[in-house]
N, C-alpha and C positions, 0 to 999 in steps of 0.2 A: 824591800827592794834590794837588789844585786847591786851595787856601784859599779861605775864604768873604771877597769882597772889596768892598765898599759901590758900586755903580753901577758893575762890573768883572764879577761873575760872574751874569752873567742868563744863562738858557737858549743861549743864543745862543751866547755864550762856552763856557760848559761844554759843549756836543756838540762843538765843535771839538777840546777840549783832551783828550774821550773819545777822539776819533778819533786823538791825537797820540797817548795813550797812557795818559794819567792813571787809574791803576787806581781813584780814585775824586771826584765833585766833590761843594762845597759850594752853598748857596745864598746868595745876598746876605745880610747879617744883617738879623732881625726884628725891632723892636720888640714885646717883648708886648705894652704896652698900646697899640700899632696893630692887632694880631690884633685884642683883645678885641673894641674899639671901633669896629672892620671898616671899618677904614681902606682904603678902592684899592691905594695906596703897598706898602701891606703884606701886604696876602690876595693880589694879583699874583705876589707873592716867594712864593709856594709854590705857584705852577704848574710843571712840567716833565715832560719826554717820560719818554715809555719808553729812548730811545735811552740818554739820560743816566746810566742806574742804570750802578752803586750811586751815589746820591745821597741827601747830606744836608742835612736842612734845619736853618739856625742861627739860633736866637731870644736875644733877649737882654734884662736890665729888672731890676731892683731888688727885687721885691716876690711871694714865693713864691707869694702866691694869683693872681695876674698871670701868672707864669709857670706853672703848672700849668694853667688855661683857653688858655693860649697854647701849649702844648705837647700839649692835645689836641686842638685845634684841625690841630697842624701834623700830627698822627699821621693827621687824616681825610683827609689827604692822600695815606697811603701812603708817603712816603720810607722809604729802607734804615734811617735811623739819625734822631735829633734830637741838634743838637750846642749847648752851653750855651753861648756865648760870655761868658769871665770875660777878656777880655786886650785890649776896645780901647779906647788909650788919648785915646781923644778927648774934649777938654772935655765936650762938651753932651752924651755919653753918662755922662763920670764923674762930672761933678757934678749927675747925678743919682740916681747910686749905681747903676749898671749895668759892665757890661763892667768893663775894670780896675780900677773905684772899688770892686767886694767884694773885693779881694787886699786891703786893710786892715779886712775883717771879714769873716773866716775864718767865725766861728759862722752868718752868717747867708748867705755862699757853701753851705757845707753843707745849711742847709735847704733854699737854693733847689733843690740839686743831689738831694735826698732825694726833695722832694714832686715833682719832675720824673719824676724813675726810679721813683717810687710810681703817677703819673698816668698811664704809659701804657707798652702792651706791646713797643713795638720797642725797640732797643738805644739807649741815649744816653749820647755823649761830651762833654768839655767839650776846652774849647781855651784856654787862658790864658799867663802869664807870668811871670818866675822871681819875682814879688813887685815889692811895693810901689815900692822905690828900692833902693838900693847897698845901706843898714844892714838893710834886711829881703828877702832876698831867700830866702824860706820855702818856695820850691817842694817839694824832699821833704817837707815837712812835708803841704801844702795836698795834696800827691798821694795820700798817703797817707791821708791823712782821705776825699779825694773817692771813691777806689777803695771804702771802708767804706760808702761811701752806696751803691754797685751801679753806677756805671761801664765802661762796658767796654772803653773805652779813652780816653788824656789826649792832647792834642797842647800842647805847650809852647813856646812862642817864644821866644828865647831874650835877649829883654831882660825890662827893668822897665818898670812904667807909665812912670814916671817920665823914662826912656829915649826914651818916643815910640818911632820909628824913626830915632834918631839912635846913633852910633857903632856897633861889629860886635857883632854878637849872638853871647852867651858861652854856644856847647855844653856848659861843663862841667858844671855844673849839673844839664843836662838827661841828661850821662850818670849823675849820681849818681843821680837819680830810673830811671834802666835799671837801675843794678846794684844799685840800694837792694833787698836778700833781700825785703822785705814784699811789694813789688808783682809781680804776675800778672796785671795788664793790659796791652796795647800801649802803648807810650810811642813818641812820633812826634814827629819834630824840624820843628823853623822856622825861620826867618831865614838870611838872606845867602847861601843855596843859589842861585847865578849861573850855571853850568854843570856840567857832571857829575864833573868831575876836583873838586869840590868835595863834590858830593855824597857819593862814594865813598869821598871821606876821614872824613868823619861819622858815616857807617856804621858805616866800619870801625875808628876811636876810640874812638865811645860807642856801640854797639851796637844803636843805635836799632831799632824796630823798622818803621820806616815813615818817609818825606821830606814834609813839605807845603810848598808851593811857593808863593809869592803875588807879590808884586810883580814877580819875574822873568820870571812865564808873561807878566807884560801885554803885548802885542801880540806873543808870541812863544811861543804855543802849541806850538812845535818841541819846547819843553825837557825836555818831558815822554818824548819819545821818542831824543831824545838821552843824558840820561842815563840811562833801563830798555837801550839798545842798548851805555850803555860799561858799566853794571855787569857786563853778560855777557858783555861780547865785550874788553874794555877797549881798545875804539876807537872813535875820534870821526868820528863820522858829517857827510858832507859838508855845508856850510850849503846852503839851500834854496836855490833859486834864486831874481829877482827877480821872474820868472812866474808861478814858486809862490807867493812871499811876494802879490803880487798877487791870487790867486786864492782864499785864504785869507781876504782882509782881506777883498776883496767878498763871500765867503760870508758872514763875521761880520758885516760892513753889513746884507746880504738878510736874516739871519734878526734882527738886532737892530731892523732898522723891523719886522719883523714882530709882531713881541713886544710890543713898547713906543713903537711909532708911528713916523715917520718923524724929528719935530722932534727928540723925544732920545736918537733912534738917533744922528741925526749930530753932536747934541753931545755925545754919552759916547763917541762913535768917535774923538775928537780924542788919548783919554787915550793910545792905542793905534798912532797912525800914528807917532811917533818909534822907537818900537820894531818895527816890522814891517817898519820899513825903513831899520833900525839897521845901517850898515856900506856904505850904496849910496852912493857916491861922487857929488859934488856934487848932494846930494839936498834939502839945507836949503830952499833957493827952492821946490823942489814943495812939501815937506810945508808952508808957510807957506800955499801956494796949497791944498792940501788943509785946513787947518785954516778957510779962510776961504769956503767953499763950504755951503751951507746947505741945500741940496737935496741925495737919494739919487742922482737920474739925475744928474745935475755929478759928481757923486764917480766913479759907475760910470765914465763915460766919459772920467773925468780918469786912474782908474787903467787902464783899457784903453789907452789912449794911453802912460801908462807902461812898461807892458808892451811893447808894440811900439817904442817907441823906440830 
């Protein structure tokens, strides 16, 4: 799976990453009270194709009667699933009691998680973190309660708030919540999944029953199809080539001004050019000249010259 990724997973991104293989994607995360309040920023983020299904959309916010007008809101949209985000650990999101900031109030994570799966008829997952910091790190617990609320499935990352995304995210945890006898919903792993000789190890440790993938797809939507190819075949599939890498990255450009305009198509394409062209020998000087280019047609023509060189 795709991870829901902040100015990373817009439309655009995700049918690529369908095409690579991603059996299923997220949506950028929502603010509820940007749904309610019908904010652009935020009703935009629950646009996407048919192409894209199974797709979910992931809302997030502090305050159950919030997130239930924001989560039927997200359902008039039709997505496969609505996913709860309790796991990111970003100041201006946790101090204000959203995303990671409910892993230190379990009682009212639940409610949110209750009147969500009470509000509306499609499936809804949540996605969080083994807890608060090192001394609370409560995930069987929190799992087990959310499952009791009607979830159908957890995805788990496998740090703490507190963690950020700093040091290696600790699978074990996440396989206690696998093999915990109570649960009978999909548990699906996160973090530090870099290539597929990795992935297949996680798998096959803690039992996981599904991979979500996030900062690794960024500009390398290959990954997804690299590792579905070594899980079955247990061989690594050749890297793309520059042509391809090439041809990929302007598709993602074309359909990202499409979406969301020209100006910040080309400056959320910045996040993505070190990695799409991650291993081209003496590439640094382009991608600087890529990053400092401000127009779509500059980009197109800069990467078609790439290509041919």
């Amino acid at each position: 799976m795709l991870a829901p990724m902040e100015d990373i997973t817009d439309p655009a991104f995700r049918l690529i990453c369908r095409k690579m293989g991603a059996n299923m994607v997220f949506s950028e995360f929502i603010s509820s009270e940007g749904l309610i309040r019908d904010a652009v920023k935020s009703t935009r983020k629950l646009l996407f194709s048919e192409e894209e299904r199974p797709v979910g959309i992931q809302i997030f916010g502090h305050d159950a009667s919030s997130m239930q007008r924001a989560a039927e809101m997200a359902a008039e949209a039709q997505p496969d699933l609505i996913d709860i985000n309790f796991g990111c650990p970003v100041k201006k999101v946790v101090s204000k009691g959203g995303g990671a900031g409910l892993l230190n109030n379990l009682p009212e994570m639940v409610k949110i998680t209750r009147t969500v799966v009470d509000s509306v008829s499609i499936p809804v997952s949540v996605k969080t973190r083994l807890g608060w910091d090192d001394k609370n790190k409560n995930i069987v617990e929190i799992a087990e309660q959310l499952q009791d609320c009607g979830i159908r499935s957890i995805t788990i990352h496998g740090r703490t708030k507190s963690q950020m995304y700093r040091g290696e995210a600790d699978w074990t945890l996440i396989g206690e919540v696998k093999k915990n006898p109570r649960m009978k919903i999909p548990v699906i792993g996160n973090g530090d999944i870099t290539h597929p000789q990795k992935a297949l190890e996680m798998m096959e440790r803690h039992g996981v029953d599904g991979i979500m993938i996030g900062r690794a797809a960024i500009g390398n939507p290959w990954i997804f199809r690299d590792i579905k190819a070594f899980l079955s075949t247990r061989n690594l599939l050749p890297a793309p080539s520059l042509q391809e890498k090439v041809e990929v990255c302007k598709q993602h450009l074309a359909g990202a001004v499409e979406y969301k305009g020209e100006k910040r198509a080309v400056f959320e394409m910045r996040k993505h050019y070190a990695n799409y062209f991650k291993s081209i020998p003496d590439f640094k000087s382009k991608r600087l000249q890529l990053m400092s280019l401000s127009d779509a047609d500059s980009i197109f023509r800069f990467l078609d010259a790439i290509a041919c060189a």
